[in-house]
C-alpha positions as CSV (number, residue, x, y, z in Angstrom):
1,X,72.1,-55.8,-21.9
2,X,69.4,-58.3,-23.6
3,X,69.5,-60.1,-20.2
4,X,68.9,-57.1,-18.2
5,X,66.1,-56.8,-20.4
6,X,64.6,-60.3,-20.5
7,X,65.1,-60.5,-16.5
8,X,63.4,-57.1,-16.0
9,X,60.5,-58.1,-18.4
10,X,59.6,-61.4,-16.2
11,X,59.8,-59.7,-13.1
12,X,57.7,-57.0,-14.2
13,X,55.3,-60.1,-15.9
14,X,55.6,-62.0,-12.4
15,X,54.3,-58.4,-10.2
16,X,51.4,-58.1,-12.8
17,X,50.5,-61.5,-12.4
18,X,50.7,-61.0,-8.6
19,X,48.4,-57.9,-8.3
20,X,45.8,-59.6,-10.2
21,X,45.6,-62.4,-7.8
22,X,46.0,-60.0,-5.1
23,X,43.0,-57.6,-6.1
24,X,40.6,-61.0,-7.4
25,X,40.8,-62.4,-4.1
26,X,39.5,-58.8,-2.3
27,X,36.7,-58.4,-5.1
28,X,35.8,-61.7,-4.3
29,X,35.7,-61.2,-0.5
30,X,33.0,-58.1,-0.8
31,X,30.6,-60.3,-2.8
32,X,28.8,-61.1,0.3
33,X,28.7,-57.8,2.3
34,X,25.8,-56.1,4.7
35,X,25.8,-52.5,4.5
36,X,27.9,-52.2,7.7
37,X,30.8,-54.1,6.1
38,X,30.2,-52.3,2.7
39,X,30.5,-48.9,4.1
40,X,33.8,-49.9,5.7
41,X,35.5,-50.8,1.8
42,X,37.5,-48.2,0.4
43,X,35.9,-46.4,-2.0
44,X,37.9,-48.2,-4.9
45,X,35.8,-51.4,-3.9
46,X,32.7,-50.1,-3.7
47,X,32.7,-48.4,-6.8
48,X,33.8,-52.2,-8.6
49,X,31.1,-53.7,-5.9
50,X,28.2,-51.5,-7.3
51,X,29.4,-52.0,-11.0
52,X,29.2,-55.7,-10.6
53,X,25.8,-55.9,-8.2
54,X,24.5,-53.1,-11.5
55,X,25.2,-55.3,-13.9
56,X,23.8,-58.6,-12.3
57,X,20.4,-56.2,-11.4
58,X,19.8,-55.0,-14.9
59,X,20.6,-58.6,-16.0
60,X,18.0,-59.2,-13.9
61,X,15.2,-56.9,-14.9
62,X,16.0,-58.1,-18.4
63,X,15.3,-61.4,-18.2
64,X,12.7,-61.1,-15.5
65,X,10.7,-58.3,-16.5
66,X,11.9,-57.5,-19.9
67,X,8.8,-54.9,-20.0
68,X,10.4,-52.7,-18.0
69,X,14.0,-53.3,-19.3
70,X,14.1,-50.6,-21.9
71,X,12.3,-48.1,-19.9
72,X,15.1,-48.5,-16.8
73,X,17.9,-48.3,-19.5
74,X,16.8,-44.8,-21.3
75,X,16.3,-43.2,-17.7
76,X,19.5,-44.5,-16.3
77,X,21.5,-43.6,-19.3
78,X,23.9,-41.0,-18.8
79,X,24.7,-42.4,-14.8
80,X,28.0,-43.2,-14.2
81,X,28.9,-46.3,-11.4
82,X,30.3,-43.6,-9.6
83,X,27.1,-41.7,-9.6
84,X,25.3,-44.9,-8.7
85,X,28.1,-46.0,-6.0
86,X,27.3,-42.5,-4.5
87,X,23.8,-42.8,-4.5
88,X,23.9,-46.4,-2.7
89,X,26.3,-44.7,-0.2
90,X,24.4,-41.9,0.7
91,X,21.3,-44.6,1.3
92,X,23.6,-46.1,4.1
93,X,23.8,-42.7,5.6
94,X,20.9,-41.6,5.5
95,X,19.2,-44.8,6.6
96,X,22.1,-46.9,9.2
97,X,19.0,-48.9,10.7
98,X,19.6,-50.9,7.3
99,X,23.2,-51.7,7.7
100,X,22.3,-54.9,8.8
101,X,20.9,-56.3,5.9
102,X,22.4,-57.7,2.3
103,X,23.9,-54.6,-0.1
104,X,22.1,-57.0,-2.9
105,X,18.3,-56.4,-1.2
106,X,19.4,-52.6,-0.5
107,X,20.4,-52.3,-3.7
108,X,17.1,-53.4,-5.5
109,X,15.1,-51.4,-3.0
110,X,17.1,-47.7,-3.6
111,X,17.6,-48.2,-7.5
112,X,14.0,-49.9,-8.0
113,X,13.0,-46.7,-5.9
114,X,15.5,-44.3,-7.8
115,X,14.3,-45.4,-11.3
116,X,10.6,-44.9,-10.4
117,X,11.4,-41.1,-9.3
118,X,13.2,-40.1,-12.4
């Protein structure tokens, strides 16, 4: 029975081990997207894609313009990533002439736009 056990427990190990290679390699894959190819992720992946482009922008602002840091933080508090991921997507919809370009410079543009409007 303890071998059952012990065999069960590495193979579960070994699938865990798997799916975290499996799902690094796709994250990694989307760091480099237009808005066409964006659009196309699932939603799962754009959701992790605008939590990690959010993160590098308010990095960003921080160290660039740290003025303006704590005045984007208190408006944006409260906003979930999947608030934000459905902000950025309905930017694609509304605007598919911009498909063509980076998410990275679409992104600065809408939340540089969004935080001056609340």
């Amino acid at each position: 029975m303890k071998r059952i056990a012990i065999v069960l427990g590495i193979l579960i190990l070994l699938f865990s081990v798997n799916s975290v290679f499996v799902n690094a390699e796709s994250l990694t894959s989307a760091s480099v997207y237009n808005g066409g190819q964006y659009i196309e992720c699932p939603l799962d992946l754009r959701i992790q894609y605008v939590a990690g482009i959010y993160d590098m922008w308010i990095y960003l602002v921080q160290k660039n313009n740290p003025q303006d840091y704590e005045l984007i933080i208190n408006k944006v508090e409260g906003i979930t990533i999947k608030q934000l991921t459905k902000i950025f997507d309905n930017y694609y919809d509304n605007h598919p002439e911009n498909l063509h370009y980076s998410c990275a410079s679409i992104f600065d543009y809408v939340f540089t736009d969004l935080i001056i409007s609340l």
